[in-house]
C-alpha positions in Angstrom: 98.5 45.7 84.8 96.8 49.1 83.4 93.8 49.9 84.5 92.1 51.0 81.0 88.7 51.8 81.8 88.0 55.5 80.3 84.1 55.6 81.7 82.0 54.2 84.2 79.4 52.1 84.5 76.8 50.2 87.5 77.4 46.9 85.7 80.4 44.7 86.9 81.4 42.4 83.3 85.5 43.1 83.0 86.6 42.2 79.9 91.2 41.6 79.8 92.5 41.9 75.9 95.7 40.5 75.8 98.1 41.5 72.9 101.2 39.3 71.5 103.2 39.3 68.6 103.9 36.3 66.5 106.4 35.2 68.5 104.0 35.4 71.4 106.0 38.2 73.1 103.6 41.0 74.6 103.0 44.3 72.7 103.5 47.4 74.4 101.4 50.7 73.2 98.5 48.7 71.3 95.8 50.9 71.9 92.5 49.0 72.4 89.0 50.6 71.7 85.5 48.7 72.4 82.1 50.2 71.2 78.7 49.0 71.5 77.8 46.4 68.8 76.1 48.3 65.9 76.4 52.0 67.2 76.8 54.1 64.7 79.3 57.0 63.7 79.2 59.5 65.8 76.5 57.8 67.5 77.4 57.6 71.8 76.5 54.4 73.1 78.1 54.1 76.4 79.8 56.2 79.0 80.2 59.5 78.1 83.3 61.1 77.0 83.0 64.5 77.4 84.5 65.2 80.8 86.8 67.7 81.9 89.6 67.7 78.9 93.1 66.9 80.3 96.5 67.9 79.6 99.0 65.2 78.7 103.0 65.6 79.0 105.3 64.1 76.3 109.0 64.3 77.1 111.8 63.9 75.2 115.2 62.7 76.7 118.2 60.7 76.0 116.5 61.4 72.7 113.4 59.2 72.9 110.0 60.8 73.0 108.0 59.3 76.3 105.5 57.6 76.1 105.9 56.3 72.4 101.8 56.1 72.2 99.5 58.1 74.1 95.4 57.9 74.1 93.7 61.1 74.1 90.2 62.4 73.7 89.2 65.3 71.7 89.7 68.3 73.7 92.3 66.8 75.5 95.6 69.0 75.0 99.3 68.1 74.6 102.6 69.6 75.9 105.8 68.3 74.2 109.1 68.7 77.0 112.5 68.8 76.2 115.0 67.0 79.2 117.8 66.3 76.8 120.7 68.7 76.3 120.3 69.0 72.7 117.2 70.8 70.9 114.6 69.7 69.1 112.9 70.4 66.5 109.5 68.8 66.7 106.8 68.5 63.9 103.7 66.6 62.8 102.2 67.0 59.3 99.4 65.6 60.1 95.8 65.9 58.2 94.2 66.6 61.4 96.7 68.9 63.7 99.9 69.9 61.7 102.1 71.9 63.9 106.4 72.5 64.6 108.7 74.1 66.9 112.2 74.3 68.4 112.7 73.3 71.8 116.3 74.4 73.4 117.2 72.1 76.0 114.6 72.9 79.4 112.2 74.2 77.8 108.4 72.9 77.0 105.9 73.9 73.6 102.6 75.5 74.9 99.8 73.4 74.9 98.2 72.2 71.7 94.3 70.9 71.4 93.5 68.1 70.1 90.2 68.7 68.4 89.6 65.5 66.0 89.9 61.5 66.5 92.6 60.4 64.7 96.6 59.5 64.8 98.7 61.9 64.6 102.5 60.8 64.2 105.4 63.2 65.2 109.2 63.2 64.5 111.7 65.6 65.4 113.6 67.1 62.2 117.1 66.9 63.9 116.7 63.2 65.2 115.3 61.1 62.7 114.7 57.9 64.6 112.5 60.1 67.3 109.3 59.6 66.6 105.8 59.1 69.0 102.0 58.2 68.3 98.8 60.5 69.7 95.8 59.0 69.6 92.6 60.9 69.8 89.4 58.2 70.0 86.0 59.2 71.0 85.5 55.6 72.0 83.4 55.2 75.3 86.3 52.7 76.1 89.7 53.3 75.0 93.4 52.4 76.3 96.9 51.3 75.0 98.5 48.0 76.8 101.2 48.1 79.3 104.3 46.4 79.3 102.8 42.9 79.7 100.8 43.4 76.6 97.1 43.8 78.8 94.4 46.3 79.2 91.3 45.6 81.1 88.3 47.0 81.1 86.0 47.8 84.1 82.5 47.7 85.3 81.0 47.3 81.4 77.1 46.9 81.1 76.0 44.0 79.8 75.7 43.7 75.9 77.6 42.6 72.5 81.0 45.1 71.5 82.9 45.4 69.0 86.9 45.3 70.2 89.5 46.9 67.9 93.3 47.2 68.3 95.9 49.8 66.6 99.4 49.5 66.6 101.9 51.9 65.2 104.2 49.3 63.9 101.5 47.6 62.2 101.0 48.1 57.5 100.0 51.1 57.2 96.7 51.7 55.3 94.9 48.9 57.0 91.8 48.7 59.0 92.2 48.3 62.5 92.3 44.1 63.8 88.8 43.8 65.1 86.5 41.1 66.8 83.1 41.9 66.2 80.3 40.7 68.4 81.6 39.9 71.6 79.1 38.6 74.2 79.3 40.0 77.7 76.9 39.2 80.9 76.6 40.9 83.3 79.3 39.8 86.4 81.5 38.3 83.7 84.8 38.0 83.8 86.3 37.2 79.8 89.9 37.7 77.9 90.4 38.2 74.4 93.9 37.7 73.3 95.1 39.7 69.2 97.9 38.3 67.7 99.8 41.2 65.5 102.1 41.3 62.3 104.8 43.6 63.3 106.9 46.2 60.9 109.9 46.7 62.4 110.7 49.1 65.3 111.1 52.5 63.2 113.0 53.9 66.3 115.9 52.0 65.9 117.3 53.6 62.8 120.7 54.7 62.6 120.7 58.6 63.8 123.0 60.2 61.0 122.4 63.7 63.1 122.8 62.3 66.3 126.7 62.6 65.3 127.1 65.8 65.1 124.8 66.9 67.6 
């Protein structure tokens, strides 16, 4: 299990959201957010986080970007890695940090801030079935689920949140699944389990380049 606690606080509730597809198999990469019940945008009610910004490393080998999703807070930067013996050409036309470059095999992109919350999808233009998630939340609790389809989250005060999940593979232009309202006390230990709609897995295309490359 993934420790998915981004914040601290004195109080001990732990609260384990459990993620599952229709089928009941476990979802990899949902990224789970929790706010206070009722905060407002832009409105902190939690731990804080503005620590020290991080730098995150997404490879790229065997022609798979690694990780698929990532969580990130604004500030944080990114570094994109190529391990495969091929280039890439990697690109994002994203609303809220649009950005490309060639990698030759070895080499890595310099770092790239992340300044707003958001998703930003990126592809490679030589690969087509290459393709990753970064997520940038401001969320005083934020985390994507391991392979088991869990993330739990530590030492949270006592109060009512609101618990959201995004997955990339869910209908686009859709809120986030949310349960509003959830009750913690303080020393309690509760699960919340999501059940998701899936598209299918975008990464499995056929590879029309990958032929001739």
């Amino acid at each position: 299990m993934t420790l998915a606690l981004l914040g601290h606080s004195a109080a001990a509730a732990e609260l384990e959201v459990r993620v599952a597809d229709r089928g009941g198999q476990p979802v990899t990469d949902a990224v789970v957010t929790m706010v206070v019940r009722g905060a407002g945008a832009g409105e902190q009610r939690g731990p804080s986080t503005r620590g020290r910004a991080t730098t995150r490393v997404i490879d790229q080998k065997a022609l798979v970007f690694t990780p698929y999703v990532e969580v990130f807070r604004p500030g944080d930067e990114v570094v994109y890695r190529n391990s495969d013996r091929t280039r890439h050409h990697v690109y994002s036309f994203s609303p809220i940090k649009a950005f490309e470059f060639v990698l030759a095999p070895g080499e890595s992109s310099a770092p790239l801030k992340l300044e707003r919350s958001g998703v930003i999808a990126v592809g490679c233009n030589i690969h087509d079935g290459m393709i990753n998630y970064l997520y940038i939340s401001d969320a005083p609790w934020v985390a994507h689920t391991d392979t088991s389809g869990v993330v739990k989250f530590r030492d949270l005060p006592a109060g009512e949140f609101d618990v959201r999940v995004w997955h990339p593979r869910l209908p686009p232009k859709r809120p986030d699944l949310e349960l509003s309202g959830i009750a913690l006390r303080a020393d309690e230990d509760r699960s919340l389990d999501f059940s998701l709609t899936l598209l299918p897995d975008s990464r499995r295309q056929f590879d029309r380049e990958h032929t001739r490359y």
